[in-house]
C-alpha positions as CSV (number, residue, x, y, z in Angstrom):
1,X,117.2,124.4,142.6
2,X,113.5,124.4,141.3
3,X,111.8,121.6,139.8
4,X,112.0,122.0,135.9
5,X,108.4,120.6,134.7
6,X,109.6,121.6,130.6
7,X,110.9,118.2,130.6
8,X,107.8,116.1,131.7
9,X,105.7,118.3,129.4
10,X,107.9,117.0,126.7
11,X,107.7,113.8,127.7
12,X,104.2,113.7,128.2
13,X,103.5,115.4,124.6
14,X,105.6,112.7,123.1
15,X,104.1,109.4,125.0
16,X,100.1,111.0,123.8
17,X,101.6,112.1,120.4
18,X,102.5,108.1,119.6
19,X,99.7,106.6,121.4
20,X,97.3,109.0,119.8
21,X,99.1,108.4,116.2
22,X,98.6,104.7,116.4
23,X,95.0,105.0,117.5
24,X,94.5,107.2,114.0
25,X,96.3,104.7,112.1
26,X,94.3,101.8,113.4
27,X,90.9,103.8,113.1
28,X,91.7,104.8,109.5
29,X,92.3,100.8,108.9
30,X,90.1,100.0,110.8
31,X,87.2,102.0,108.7
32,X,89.1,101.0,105.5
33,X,88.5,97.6,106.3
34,X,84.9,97.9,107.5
35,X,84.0,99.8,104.2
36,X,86.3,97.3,102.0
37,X,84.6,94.4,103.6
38,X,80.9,95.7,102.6
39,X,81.7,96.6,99.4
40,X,83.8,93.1,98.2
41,X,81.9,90.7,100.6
42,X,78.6,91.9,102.5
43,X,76.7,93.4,99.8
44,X,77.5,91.0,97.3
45,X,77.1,87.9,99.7
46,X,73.5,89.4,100.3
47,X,72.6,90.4,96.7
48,X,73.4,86.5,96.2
49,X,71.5,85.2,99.2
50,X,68.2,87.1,98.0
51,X,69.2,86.3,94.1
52,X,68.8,82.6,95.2
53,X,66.1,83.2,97.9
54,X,64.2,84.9,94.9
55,X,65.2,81.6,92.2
56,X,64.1,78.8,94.7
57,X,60.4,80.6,94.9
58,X,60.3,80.9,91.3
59,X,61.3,77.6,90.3
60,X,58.6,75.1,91.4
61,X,55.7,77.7,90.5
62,X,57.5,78.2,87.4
63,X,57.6,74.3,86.7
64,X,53.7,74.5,87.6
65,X,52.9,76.6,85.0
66,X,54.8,75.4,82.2
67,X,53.3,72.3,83.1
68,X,49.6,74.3,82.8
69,X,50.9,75.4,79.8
70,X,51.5,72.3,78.0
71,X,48.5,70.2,79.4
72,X,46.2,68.6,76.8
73,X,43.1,69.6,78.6
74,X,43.6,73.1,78.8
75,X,44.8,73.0,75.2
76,X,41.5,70.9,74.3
77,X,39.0,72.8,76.4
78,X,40.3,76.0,74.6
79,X,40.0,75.3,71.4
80,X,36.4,73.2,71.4
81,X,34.8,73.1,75.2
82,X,35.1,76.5,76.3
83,X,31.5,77.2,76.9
84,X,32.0,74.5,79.8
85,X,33.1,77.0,82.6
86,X,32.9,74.5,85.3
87,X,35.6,72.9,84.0
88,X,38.0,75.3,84.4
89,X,37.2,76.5,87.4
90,X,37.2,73.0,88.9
91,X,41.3,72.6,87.2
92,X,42.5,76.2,88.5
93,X,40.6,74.8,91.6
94,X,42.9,71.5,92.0
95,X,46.3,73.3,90.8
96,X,45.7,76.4,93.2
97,X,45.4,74.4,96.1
98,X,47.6,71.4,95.4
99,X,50.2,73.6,95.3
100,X,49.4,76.2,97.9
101,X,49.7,78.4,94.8
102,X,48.1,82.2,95.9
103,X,45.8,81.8,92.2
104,X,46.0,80.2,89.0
105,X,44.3,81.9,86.4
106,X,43.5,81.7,82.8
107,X,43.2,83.5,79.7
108,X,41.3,82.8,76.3
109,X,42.4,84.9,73.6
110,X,39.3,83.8,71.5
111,X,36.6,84.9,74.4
112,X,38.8,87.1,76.2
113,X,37.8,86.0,79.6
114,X,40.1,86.2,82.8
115,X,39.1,82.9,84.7
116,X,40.4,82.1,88.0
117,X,39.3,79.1,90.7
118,X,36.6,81.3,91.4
119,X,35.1,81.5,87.7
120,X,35.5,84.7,85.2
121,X,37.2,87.5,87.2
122,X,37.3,89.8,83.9
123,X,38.0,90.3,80.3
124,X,41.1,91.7,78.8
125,X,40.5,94.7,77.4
126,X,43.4,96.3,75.3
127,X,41.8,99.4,75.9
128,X,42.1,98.7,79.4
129,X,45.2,99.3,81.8
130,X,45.0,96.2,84.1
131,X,44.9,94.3,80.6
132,X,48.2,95.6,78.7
133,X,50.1,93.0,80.1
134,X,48.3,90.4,78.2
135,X,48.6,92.3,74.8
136,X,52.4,92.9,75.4
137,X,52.9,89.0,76.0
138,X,51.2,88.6,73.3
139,X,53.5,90.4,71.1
140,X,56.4,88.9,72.3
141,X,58.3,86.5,71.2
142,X,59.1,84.8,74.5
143,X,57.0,82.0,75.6
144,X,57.0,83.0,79.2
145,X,57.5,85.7,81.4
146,X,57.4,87.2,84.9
147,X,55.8,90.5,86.2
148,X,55.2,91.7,88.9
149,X,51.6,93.6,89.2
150,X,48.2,94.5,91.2
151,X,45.1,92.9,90.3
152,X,42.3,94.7,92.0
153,X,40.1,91.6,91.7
154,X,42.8,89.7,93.9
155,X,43.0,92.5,96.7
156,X,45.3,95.2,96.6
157,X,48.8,93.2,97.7
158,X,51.7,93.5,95.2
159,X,51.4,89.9,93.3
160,X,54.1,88.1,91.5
161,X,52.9,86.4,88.0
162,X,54.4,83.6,86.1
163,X,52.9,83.8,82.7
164,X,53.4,80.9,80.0
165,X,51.7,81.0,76.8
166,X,49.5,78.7,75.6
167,X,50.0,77.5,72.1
168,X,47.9,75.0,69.9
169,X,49.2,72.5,66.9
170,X,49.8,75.4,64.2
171,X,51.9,77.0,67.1
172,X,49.4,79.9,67.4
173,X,48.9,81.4,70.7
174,X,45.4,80.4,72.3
175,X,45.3,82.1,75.3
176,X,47.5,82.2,78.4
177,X,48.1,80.3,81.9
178,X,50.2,80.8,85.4
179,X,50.4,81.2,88.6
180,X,50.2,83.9,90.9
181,X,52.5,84.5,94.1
182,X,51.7,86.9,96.9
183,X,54.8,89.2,97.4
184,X,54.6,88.8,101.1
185,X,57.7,86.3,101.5
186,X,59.9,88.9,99.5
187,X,58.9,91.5,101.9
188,X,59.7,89.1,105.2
189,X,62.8,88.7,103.5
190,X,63.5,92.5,103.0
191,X,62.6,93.1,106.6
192,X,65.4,90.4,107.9
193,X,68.0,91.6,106.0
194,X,67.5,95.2,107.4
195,X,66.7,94.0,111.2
196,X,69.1,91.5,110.9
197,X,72.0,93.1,108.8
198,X,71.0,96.6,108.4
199,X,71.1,96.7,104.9
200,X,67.9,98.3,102.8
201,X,66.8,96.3,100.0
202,X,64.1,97.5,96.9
203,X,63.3,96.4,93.6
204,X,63.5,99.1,90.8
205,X,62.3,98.9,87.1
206,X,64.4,100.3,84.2
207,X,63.8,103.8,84.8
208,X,64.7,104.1,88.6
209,X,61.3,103.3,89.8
210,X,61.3,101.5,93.1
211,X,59.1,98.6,92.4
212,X,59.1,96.6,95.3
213,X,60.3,98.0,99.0
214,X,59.9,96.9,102.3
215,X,56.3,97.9,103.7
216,X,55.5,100.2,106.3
217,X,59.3,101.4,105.8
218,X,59.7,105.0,104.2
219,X,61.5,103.6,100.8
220,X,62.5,106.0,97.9
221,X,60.3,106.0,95.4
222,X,63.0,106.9,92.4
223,X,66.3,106.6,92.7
224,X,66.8,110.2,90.7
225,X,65.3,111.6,94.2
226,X,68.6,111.3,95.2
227,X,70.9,113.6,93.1
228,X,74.1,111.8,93.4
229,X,72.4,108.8,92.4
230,X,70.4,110.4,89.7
231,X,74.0,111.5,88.4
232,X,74.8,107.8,88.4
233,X,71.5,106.4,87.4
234,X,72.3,105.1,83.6
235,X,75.3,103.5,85.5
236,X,73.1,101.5,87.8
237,X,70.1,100.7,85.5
238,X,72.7,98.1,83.5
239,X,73.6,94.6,83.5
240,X,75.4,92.4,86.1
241,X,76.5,93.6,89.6
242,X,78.4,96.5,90.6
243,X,78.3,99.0,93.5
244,X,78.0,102.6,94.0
245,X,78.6,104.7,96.9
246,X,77.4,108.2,97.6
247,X,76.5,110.6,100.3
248,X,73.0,111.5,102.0
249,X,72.3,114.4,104.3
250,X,75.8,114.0,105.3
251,X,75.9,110.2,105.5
252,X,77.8,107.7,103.1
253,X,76.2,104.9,101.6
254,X,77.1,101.8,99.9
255,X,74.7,100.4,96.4
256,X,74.6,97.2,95.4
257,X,72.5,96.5,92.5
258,X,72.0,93.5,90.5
259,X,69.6,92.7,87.4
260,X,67.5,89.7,88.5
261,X,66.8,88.9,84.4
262,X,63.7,86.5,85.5
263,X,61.5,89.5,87.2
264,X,63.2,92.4,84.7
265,X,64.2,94.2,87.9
266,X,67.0,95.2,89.9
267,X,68.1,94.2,92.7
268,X,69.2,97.2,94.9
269,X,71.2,96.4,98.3
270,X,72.1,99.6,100.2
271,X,74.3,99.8,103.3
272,X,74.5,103.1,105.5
273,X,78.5,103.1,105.9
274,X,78.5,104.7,109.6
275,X,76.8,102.2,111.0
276,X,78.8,99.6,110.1
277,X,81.9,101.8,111.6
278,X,79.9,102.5,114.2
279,X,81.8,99.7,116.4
280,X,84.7,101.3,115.2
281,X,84.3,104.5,115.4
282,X,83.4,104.2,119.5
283,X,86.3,101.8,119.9
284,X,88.8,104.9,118.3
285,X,87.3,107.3,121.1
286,X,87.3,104.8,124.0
287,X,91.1,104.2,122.9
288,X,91.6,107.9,122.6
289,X,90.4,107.9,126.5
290,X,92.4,105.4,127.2
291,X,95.5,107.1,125.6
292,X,95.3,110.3,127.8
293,X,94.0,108.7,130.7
294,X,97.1,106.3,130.4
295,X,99.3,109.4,129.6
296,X,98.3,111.3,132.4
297,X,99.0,108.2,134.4
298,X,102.7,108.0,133.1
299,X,103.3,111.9,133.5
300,X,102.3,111.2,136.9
301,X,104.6,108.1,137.4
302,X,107.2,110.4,135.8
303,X,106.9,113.9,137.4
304,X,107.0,111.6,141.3
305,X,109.9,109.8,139.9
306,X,111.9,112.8,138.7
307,X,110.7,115.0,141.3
308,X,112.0,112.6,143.7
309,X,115.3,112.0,142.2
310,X,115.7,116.0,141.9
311,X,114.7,116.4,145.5
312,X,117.8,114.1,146.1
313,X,119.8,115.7,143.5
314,X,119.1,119.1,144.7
315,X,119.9,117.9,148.4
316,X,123.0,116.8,146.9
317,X,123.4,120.0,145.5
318,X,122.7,122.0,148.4
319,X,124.1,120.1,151.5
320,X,127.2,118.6,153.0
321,X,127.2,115.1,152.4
322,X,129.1,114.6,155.7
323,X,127.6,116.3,157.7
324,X,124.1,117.2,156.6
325,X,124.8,120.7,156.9
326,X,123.8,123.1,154.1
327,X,127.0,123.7,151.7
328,X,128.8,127.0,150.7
329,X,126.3,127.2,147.7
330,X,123.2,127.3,149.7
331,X,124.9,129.8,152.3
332,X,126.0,131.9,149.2
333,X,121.8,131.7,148.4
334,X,120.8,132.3,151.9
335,X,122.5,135.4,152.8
336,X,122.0,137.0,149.6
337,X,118.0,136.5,149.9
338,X,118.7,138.1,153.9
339,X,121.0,140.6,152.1
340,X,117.7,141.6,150.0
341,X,115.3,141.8,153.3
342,X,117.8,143.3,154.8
343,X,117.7,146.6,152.3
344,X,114.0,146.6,152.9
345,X,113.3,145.6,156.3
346,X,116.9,147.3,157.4
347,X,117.3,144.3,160.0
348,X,120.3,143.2,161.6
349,X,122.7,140.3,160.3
350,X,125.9,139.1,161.5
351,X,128.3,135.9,160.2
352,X,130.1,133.8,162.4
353,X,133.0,132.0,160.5
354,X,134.6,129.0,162.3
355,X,137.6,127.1,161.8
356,X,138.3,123.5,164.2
357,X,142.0,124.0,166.2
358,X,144.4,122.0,164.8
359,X,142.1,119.7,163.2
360,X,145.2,118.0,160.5
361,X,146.6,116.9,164.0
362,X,143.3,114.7,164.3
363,X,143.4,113.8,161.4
364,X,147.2,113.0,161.1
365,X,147.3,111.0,164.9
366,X,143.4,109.2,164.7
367,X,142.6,108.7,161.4
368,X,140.1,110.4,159.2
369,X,137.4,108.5,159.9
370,X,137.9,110.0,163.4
371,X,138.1,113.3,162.2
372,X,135.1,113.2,159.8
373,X,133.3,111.9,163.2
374,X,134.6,115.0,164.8
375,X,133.0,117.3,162.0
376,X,130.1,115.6,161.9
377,X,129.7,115.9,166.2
378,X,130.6,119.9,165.5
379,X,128.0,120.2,163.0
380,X,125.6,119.0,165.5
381,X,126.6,121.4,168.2
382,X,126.5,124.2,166.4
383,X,123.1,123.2,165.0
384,X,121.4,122.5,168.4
385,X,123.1,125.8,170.1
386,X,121.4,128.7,167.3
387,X,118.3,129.5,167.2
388,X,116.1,128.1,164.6
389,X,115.8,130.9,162.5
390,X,119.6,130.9,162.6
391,X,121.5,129.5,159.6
392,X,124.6,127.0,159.9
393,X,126.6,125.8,157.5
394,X,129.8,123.9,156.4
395,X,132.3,126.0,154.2
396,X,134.4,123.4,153.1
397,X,136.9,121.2,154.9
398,X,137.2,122.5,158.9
399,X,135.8,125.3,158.3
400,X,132.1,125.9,159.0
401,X,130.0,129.5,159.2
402,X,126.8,130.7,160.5
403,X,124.0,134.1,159.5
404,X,122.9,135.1,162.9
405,X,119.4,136.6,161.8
406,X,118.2,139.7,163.9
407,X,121.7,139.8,165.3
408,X,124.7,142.9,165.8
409,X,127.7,142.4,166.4
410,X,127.5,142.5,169.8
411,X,125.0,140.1,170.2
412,X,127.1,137.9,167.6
413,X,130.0,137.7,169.7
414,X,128.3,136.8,172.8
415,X,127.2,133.6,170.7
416,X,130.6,133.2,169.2
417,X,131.5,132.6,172.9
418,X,128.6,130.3,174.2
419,X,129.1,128.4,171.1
420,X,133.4,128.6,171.8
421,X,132.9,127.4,175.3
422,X,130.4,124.3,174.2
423,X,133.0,123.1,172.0
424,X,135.8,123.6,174.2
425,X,134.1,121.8,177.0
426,X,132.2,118.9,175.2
427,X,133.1,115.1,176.3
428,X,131.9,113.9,172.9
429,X,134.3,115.9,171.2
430,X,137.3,115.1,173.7
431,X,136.7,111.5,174.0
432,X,136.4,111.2,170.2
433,X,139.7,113.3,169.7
434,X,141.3,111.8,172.8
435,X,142.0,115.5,173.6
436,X,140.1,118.9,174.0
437,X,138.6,120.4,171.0
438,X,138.6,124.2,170.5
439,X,137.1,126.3,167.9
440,X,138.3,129.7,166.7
441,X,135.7,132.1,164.8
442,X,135.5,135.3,163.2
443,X,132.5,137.9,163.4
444,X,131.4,141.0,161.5
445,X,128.3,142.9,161.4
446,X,126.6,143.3,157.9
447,X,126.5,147.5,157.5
448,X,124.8,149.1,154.4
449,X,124.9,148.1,150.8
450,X,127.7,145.6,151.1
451,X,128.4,142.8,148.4
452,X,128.7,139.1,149.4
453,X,132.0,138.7,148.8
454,X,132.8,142.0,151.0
455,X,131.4,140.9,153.9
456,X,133.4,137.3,153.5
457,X,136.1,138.5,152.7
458,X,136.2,140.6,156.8
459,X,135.2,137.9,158.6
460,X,137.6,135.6,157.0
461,X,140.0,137.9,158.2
462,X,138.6,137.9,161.4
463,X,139.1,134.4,161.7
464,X,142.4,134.5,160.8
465,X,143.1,137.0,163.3
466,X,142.0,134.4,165.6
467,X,144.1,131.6,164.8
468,X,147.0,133.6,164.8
469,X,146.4,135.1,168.2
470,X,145.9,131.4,169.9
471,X,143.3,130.0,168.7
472,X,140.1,128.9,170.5
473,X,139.2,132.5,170.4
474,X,136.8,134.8,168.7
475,X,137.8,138.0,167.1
476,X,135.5,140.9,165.7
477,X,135.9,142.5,162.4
């Protein structure tokens, strides 16, 4: 009986199948998760953080120059002592480096003149570029404002102005005052949030123009660069918070973009989605490693396990469970494979079919327990008295038969009797019996095409022929 493997395939399939389903399950919730995370927590948690980071610079500088703004001797010196210049520069002196302030500055709308701690830097021009933010503040009906701007008299950093109006009695604009901030602790704090968090952060105007970016990072330089974002821009130039996800050369992203109302900018936080499922992503192939490896592992525990229990099964099948002889099946198998050589090789075989004398005597007179110790003594002296290549077996009950490979029938009864006259004179036997124990057995020759049951059938005559003639004889068919 051979070893059926359908059934460890099956099992194996089945065992990967649901390991490998649940590690799909928990990737796909897994990735949810990550990407639900950083879009309702993450990115708005860090939009926050730099909103506030952003409002706690601005505050006390702010403060400063309001206070500027509304101080008497600025408002004096305006309107009657301006052609003291000392003055001034001796104030924006005092405030710039009282309060570690980057430059305060000053601006007369009757002279025009730009004045910083270090005297008149320029005059605003309004035919001038660098001077158009004066003249739009001007216009305006706010009395202070943020931008965010070069001055190329100041180097060429990115600088922060807070800009407050000066007013005098009548409520008429005299000129204008503030402070200026040097960018630099915006871009340390872009630079942790994408070593620390991985998230790239920017500044963009109204129109999509990235104002403020890391430096010495690649950045974007409009958002419409991008054409899914460019699809989405009037959605992300508005008011509040909201994000935006698209893809990039293959990659999805994550945009968070707030309107920070005090610089007139927004706030752009962007995530790259795979690597934050990065973690995941390699935990769903190690687990998909695991799976198989474990799989393989359990088809192995399986095809030992069932191999070994059809190893017994089929020994079952195949033997006498008595005696340890082969059965009438695995005879049946044997001499029909010889039967095949046989028509190619055209070798001899011959059968030796034995029956014990009188073996219900045994039985009846010592028991079967004594009798199934007699069989199982036979079986061994048959087995020890054939040659190996030789095959013995028990038909059933007393009966027990033998293919004698290479053999004719000649050469099978000389056997028959060697194996008659072991029988007849073992002690074994006798002392288990309490009395001699003789055999009688049939033999035939196999000639030509003959069928199984043919053959059988003559020597089972044989043998009969022999117990009806006396017994502990062997007759020829």
């Amino acid at each position: 009986m051979r070893f059926n493997y359908r059934i460890v395939f099956i099992i194996t399939a089945l065992v990967f199948t649901l390991s490998t389903s649940l590690t799909v399950i928990n990737y796909l919730t897994s990735m949810e998760t990550t990407r639900e995370q950083l879009k309702n927590s993450a990115l708005p948690l860090t939009i926050d953080n730099i909103y506030t980071e952003i409002q706690k610079n601005i505050i006390e500088p702010n403060l400063i120059a309001s206070m500027m703004a509304h101080d008497t001797f600025l408002i004096d010196w305006l309107s009657h002592e301006e052609d003291d210049e000392q003055q001034i520069v001796r104030y924006l002196e005092t405030i710039q480096n009282k309060y570690q302030m980057f430059t305060a500055f000053l601006v007369s709308d009757k002279s025009k003149n730009y004045y910083s701690a270090k005297g008149v830097l320029d005059k605003v021009d309004i035919n001038s570029p660098n001077s158009l933010w004066y003249f739009d503040f001007k216009k305006t009906a706010e009395l202070s404002e943020i931008n965010i701007d070069y001055n190329t008299h100041m180097g060429t950093e990115l600088i922060m102005f807070i800009n407050h109006k000066i007013l005098n009695d009548d409520y008429h604009m005299i000129g204008a005052t503030g402070i200026g901030l040097k960018t630099s602790y915006i871009n340390d704090m872009l630079k942790v949030f994408r070593q620390r968090y991985q998230f790239s952060v920017y500044f963009v105007d109204d129109t999509g123009k990235v104002v403020i970016a890391e430096q010495n990072v690649k950045k974007l330089k409009q958002l419409s660069d991008i054409p899914e974002l460019a699809k989405q821009l009037p959605d992300i130039i508005g008011k509040g918070s909201q994000v935006f996800d698209y893809t990039r050369a293959g990659e999805a992203y994550l945009l968070n973009r707030k309107y920070i109302a005090e610089l007139d900018l927004y706030l752009i936080v962007e995530a790259r989605v795979n690597y934050f499922t990065k973690t995941a992503t390699e935990t769903f192939y190690f687990n998909i490693l695991l799976s198989a490896i474990i799989t393989l592992l359990i088809s192995l525990i399986i095809v030992l396990y069932v191999r070994k229990i059809h190893l017994k099964l089929d020994k079952l099948a195949s033997n006498d469970h008595l005696t340890g002889l082969p059965n009438r099946r695995s005879f049946h198998e044997k001499l029909a494979q010889f039967l095949l050589l046989k028509e190619r090789n055209n070798n001899n075989l011959s059968i030796l079919f034995i029956d014990i004398d009188d073996f219900k005597f045994i039985n009846d007179t010592r028991g079967h327990d004594v009798g199934d110790k007699v069989l199982k003594a036979l079986a061994t002296t048959l087995n020890t008295n054939v040659r190996k290549s030789d095959f013995v077996a028990r038909w059933g009950g007393e009966e027990f038969i033998i293919l004698l490979i290479d053999s004719d029938i000649n050469q099978a009864q000389v056997i028959a009797e060697q194996l008659r006259s072991q029988v007849a004179n073992s002690n074994q036997l006798s002392l288990l019996s309490q009395k001699p124990v003789t055999i009688s057995l049939g033999a035939t020759s196999v000639t030509g095409d003959e069928e199984i049951d043919a053959i059988l059938k003559r020597v089972d005559g044989a043998l009969y022929k022999a117990k009806s003639t006396g017994k502990n004889c062997t007759v020829s068919a």
